[in-house]
C-alpha positions in Angstrom: -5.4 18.6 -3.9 -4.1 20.7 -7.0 -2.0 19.5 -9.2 -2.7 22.4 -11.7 0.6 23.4 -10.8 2.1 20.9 -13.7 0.4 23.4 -16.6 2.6 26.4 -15.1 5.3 27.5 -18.1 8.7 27.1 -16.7 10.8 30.0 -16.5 14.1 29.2 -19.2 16.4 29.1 -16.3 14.6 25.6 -15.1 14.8 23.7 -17.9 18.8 24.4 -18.3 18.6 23.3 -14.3 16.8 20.3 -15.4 20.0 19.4 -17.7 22.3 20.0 -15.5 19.8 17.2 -13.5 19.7 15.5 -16.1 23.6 15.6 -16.5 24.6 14.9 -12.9 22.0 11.5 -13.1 24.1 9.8 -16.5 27.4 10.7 -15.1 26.3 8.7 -12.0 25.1 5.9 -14.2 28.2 6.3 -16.3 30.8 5.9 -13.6 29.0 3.7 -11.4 29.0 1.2 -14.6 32.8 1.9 -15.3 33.9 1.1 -11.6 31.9 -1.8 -11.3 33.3 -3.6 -14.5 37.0 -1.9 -13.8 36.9 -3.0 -9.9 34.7 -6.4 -10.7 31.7 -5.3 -8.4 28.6 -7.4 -8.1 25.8 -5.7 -11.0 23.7 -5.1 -7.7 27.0 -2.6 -6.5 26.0 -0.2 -9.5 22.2 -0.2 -8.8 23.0 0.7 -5.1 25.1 3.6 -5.9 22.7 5.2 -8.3 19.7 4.5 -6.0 21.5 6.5 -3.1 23.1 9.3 -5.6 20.1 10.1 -7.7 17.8 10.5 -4.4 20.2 12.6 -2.6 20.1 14.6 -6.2 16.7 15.1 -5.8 16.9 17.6 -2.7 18.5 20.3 -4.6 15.0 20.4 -6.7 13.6 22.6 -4.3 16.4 24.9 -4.8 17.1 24.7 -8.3 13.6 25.0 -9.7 10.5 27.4 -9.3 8.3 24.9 -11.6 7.2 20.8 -11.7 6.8 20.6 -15.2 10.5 19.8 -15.9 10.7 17.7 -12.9 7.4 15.8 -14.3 9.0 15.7 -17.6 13.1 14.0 -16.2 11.0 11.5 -13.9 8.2 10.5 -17.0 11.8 9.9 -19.1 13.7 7.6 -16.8 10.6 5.9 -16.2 10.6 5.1 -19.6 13.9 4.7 -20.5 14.8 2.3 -17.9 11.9 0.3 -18.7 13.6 0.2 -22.4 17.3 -0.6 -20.7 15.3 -3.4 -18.6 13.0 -4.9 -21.7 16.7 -5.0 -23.5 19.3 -5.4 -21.0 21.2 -2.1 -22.8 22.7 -1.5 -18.9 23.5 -5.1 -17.4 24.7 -3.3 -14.0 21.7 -1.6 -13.4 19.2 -4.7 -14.2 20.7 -7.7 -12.6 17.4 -9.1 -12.6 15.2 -9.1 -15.6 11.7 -9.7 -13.2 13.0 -6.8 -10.8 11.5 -3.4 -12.1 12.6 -1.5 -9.4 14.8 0.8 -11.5 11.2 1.8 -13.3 9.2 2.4 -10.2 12.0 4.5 -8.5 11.2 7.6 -11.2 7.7 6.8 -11.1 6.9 7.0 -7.8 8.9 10.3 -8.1 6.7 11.3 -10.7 3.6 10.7 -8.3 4.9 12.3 -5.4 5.7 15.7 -7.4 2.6 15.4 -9.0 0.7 15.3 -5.8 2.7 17.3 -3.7 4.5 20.3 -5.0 2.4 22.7 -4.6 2.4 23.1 -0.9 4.4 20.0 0.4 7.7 20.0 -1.3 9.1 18.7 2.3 6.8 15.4 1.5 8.5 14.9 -2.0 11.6 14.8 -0.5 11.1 13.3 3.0 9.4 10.3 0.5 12.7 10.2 -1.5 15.1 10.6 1.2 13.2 7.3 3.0 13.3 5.5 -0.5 17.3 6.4 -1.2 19.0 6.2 2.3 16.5 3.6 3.9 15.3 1.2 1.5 19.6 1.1 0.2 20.8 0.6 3.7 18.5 -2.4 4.2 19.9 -3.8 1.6 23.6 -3.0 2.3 23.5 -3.6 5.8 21.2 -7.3 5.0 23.9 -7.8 2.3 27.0 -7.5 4.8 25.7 -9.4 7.9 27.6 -12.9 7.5 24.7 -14.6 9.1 21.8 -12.5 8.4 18.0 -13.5 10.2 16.1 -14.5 6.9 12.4 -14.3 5.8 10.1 -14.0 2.9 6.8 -12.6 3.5 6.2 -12.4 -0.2 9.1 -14.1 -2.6 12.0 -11.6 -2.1 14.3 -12.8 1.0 14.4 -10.3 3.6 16.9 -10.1 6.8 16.0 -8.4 10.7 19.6 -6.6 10.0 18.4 -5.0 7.3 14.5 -4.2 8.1 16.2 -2.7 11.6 18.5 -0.5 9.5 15.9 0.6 6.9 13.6 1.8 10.3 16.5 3.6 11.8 18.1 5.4 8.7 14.4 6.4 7.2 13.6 7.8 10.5 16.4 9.6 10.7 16.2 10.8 7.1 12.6 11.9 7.8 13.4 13.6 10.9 17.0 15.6 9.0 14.5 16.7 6.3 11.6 18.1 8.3 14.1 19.5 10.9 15.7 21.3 7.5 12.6 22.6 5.4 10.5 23.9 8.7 8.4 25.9 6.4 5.6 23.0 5.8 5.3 22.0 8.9 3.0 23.5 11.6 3.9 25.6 14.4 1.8 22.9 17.1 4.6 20.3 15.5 7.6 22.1 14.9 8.9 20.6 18.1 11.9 17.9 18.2 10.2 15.6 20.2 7.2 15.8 17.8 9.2 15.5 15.2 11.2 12.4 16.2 7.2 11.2 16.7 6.4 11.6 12.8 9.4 10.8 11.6 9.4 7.2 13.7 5.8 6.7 12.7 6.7 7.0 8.9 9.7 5.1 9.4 7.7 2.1 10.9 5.3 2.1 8.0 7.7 2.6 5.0 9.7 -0.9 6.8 6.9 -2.4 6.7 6.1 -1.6 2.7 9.8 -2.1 1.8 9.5 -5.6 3.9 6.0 -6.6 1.7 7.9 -5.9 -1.5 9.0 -8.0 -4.1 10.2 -7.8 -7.6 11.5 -3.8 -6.6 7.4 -2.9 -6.3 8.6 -1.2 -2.9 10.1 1.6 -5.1 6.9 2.7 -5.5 4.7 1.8 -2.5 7.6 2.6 0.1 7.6 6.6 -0.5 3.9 6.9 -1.6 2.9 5.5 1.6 5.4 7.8 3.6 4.3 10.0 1.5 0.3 9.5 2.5 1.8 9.2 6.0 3.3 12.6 5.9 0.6 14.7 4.7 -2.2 13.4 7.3 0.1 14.6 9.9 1.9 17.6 9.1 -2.1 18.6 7.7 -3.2 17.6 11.2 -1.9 18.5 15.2 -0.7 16.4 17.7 -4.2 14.8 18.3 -3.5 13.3 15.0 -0.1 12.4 16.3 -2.0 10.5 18.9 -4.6 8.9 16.8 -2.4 8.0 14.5 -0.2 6.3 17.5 -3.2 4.2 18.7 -4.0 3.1 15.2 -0.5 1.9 14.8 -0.7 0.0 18.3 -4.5 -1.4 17.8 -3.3 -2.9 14.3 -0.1 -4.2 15.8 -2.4 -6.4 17.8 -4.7 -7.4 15.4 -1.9 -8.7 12.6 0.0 -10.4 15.8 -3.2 -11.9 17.6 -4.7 -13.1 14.4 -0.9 -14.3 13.2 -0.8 -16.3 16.7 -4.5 -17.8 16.0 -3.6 -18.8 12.2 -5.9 -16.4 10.7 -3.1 -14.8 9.0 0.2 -15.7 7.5 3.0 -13.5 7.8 2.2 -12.0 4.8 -1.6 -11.2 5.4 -0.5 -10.1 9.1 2.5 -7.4 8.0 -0.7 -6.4 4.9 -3.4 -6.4 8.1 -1.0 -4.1 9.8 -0.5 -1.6 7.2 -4.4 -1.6 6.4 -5.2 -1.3 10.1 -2.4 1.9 10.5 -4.5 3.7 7.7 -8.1 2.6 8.4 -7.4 3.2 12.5 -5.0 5.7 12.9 -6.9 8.0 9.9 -10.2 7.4 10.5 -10.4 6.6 14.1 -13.5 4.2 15.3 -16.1 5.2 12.6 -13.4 3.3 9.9 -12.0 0.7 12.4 -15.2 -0.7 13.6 -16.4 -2.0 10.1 -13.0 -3.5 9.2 -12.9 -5.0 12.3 -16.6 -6.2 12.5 -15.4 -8.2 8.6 -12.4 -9.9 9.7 -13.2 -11.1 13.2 -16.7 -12.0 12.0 -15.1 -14.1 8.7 -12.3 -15.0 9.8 -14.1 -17.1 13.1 -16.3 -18.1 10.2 -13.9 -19.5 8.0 -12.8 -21.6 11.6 -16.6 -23.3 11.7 -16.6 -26.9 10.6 -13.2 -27.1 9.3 -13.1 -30.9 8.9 -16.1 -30.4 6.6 -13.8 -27.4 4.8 -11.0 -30.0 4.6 -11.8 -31.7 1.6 -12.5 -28.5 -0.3 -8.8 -27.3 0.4 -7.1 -28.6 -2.4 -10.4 -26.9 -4.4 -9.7 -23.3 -3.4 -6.5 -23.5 -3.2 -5.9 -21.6 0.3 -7.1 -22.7 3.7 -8.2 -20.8 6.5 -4.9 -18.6 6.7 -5.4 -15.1 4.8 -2.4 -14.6 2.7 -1.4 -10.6 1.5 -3.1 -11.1 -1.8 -6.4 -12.4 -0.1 -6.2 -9.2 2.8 -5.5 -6.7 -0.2 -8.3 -8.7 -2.2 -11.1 -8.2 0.7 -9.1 -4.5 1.9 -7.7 -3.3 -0.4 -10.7 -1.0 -1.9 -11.5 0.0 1.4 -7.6 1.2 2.5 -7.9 3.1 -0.8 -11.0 4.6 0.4 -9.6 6.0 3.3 -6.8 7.3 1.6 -8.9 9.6 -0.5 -10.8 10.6 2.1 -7.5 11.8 3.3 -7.2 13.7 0.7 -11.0 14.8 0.3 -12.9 13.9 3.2 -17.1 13.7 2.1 -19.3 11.8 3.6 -19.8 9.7 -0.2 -16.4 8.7 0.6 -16.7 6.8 3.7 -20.4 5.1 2.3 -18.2 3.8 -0.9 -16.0 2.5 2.2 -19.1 0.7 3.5 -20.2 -0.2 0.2 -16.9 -2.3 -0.7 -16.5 -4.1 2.6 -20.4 -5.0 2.0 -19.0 -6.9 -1.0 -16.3 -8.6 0.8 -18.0 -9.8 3.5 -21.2 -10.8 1.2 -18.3 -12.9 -1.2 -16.8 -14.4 2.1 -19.9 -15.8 3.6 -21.9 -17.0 0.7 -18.7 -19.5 0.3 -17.7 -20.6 3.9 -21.7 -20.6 4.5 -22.5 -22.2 1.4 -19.6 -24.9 2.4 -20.8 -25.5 5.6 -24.5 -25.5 4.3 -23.3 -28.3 1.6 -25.7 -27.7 -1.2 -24.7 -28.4 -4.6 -24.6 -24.8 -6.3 -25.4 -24.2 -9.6 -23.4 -22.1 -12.3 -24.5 -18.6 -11.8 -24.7 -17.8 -16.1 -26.6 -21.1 -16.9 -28.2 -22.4 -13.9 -26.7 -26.0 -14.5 -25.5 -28.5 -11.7 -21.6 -28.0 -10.8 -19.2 -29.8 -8.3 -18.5 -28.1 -5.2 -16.2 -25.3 -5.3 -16.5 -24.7 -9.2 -15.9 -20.9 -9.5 -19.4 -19.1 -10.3 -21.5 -21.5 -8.4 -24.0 -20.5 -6.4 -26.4 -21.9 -3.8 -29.2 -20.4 -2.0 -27.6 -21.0 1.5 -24.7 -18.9 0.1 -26.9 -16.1 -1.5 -28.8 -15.9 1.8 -25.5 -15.9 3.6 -24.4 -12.8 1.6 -27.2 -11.3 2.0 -27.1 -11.4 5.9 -23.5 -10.8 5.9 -23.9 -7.3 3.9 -26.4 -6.3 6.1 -24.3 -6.7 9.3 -21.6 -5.1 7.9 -23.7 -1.9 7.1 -25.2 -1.7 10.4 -21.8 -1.6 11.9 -21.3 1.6 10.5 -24.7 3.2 10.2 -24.1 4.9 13.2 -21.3 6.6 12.4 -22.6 8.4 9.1 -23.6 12.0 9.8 -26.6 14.0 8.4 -24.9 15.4 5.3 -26.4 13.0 2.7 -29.5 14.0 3.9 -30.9 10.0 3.3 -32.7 8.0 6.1 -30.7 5.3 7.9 -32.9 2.3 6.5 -32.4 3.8 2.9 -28.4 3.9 3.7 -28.9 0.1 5.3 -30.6 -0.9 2.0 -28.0 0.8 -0.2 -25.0 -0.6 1.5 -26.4 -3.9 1.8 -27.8 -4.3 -1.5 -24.3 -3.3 -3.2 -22.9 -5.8 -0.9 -24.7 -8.1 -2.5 -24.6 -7.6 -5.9 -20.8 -6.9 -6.0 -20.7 -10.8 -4.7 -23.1 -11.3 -7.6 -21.0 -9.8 -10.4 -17.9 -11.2 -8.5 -19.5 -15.1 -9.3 -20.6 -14.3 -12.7 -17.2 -13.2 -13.8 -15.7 -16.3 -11.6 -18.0 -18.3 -13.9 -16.8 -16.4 -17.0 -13.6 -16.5 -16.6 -11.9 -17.6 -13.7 -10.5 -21.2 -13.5 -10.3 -23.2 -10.2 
């Protein structure tokens, strides 16, 4: 991807575009603050407004400029500058919540997406923005309005059906109005309604299940970049990606319900499973899936052995057997990131870094439920001394052998998928993937034992 476009000089006539941008943004703030305090509007009112009348802004970029460097340039400063206005409350109606840095994400995820995409995809930029402006504010109107909403927290933020069902609908339809209206970017074996309607759905699904994992406004900036990701795998691809993409969506649907059902997962961990799943599935196909999937069955029925010997060490951990979204993104997170830049540039390297990292997930998950079950008493990795149960950076040799055969298993389940570019023999890859499997779950103890308190 080249993002050398951001060193192009802008021609004059951009930058006095970018203040008319610039011009039309702090009129919005300005009158958006005046009518909330002359009409007595809830703060959130004025953060609302702004959110839908700034993205809606940002379609007439495309028009308006031939360069990203002013873009780059307005998002960096309201990134900054509402960062200041939050760190000193200089615009009470826009920060009604001094933990909620949603107003600083919104320009930086903007940012990002230009960054990343203007060179060929300006229809991702503002596909990504449209879902973030209309979608992400009408779940929050339309959650706001209904007199008795249907309430959850996956995370700490409530959430309501209404409004997850509205933020689907209006994103997909936002998608679907912007791709129909920039037909440009998008390749003659999709530039059919039906397909479309397809991509447009698919994001839609994906961005409400971001903007539904979000808390403290962090959905600013993982709701578009994800659409965004979304978006270029399949307007890059052809309706075989369409497909695979579909399947990957459906297999992970199963896997965060089944494994929500069987108490694997909380809701959390299952909506996080099912986000990781759409990426590592419907991207990669089985050569990504069956490694994933080969770690979390494989642990998770692990982490189910001998739970009334677990019990007692419950209150140690901290967590039982019921992966939570910060324990899924713990173990998957590295490897959805993986995928992603494969996405972006596909090598084999990638995908045996991908191997690599799940190596060291599964070799840090079984040397503890093993060296639980096993019950020795481990010793601190950095001095070799005696230490309860559960201290963080103990080790015992039932655990180390654990992670030892764990790694391995988890390299073997994608050995076969590697092709002959790297040009190094399967039991030299089985050795490398294994052995960082291990030693990541090495390092990972060591820095428990340094600092880490349980």
């Amino acid at each position: 991807m080249d993002v050398t476009h951001a060193l192009q000089r802008p021609p004059a006539s951009d930058w006095i575009n970018l203040i008319l941008l610039f011009g039309g943004i702090f009129v919005f703030l300005a009158v958006a603050e005046l009518l909330r305090r002359w009409l007595r509007w809830p703060q959130d009112a004025t953060r609302k407004i702004v959110h839908i009348a700034v993205g809606l802004l940002m379609l007439l970029t495309p028009l308006l400029l031939q360069t990203s460097l002013p873009l780059l340039a307005m998002a960096f400063f309201f990134t900054l500058f509402n960062f200041l206005t939050l760190r000193f409350n200089l615009l009470p109606g826009m920060n009604n919540d001094p933990g909620n840095y949603g107003t600083v994400y919104y320009p930086l995820s903007f940012f990002l997406l230009v960054l990343l995409f203007w060179g060929k995809y300006k229809v991702i930029i503002l596909a990504s923005m449209m879902v973030l402006a209309l979608g992400d504010a009408a779940a929050a109107i339309v959650g706001g309005a209904v007199a008795h909403p249907h309430t959850y927290v996956l995370v700490r933020d409530q959430k309501s059906r209404e409004g997850s069902l509205a933020m689907l609908v209006v994103s997909a339809l936002s998608v679907l109005v912007t791709l129909w209206f920039f037909p440009s970017e998008v390749g003659n074996a999709l530039h059919h309604p039906f397909a479309l309607l397809w991509i447009a759905v698919l994001t839609a699904i994906v961005a409400t299940a971001a903007e539904a994992l979000g808390h403290r406004g962090n959905d600013n900036l993982t709701t578009p970049l994800l659409s965004a990701v979304v978006l270029y795998f399949l307007l890059n691809g052809s309706r075989a990606e369409l497909v695979q993409l579909t399947v990957g969506m459906l297999l992970g649907g199963l896997v965060a319900y089944f494994s929500y059902r069987a108490k694997f997962l909380s809701a959390s961990g299952a909506v996080t499973t099912f986000l990781l799943a759409v990426f590592l599935f419907g991207f990669g196909g089985w050569a990504w899936a069956v490694p994933i999937l080969a770690f979390f069955f494989l642990s998770s029925l692990l982490s189910k052995m001998g739970k009334q010997k677990k019990a007692r060490y419950d209150l140690i951990f901290e967590k039982g057997s019921q992966r939570d979204h910060v324990q899924v993104l713990a173990n998957g997170g590295l490897a959805g990131f993986f995928m992603i830049l494969h996405v972006f540039y596909p090598a084999s390297e990638v995908y045996l870094f991908y191997l690599a990292a799940l190596a060291a997930a599964t070799a840090d998950t079984w040397a503890t439920e093993i060296g639980v079950l096993v019950g020795q008493q481990p010793r601190l990795i950095s001095t070799f001394r005696r230490v309860p149960s559960g201290t963080s950076g103990g080790v015992t040799i039932a655990g180390l052998a654990g992670a030892a055969v764990g790694a391995a298993i988890l390299a073997l389940s994608g050995l076969g998928f590697l092709d002959g570019s790297l040009q190094i023999s399967a039991d030299k890859i089985l050795l490398i993937v294994a052995g960082s499997g291990l030693l990541g779950s090495i390092v990972d103890s060591y820095l428990g034992a340094l600092v880490q308190v349980q």
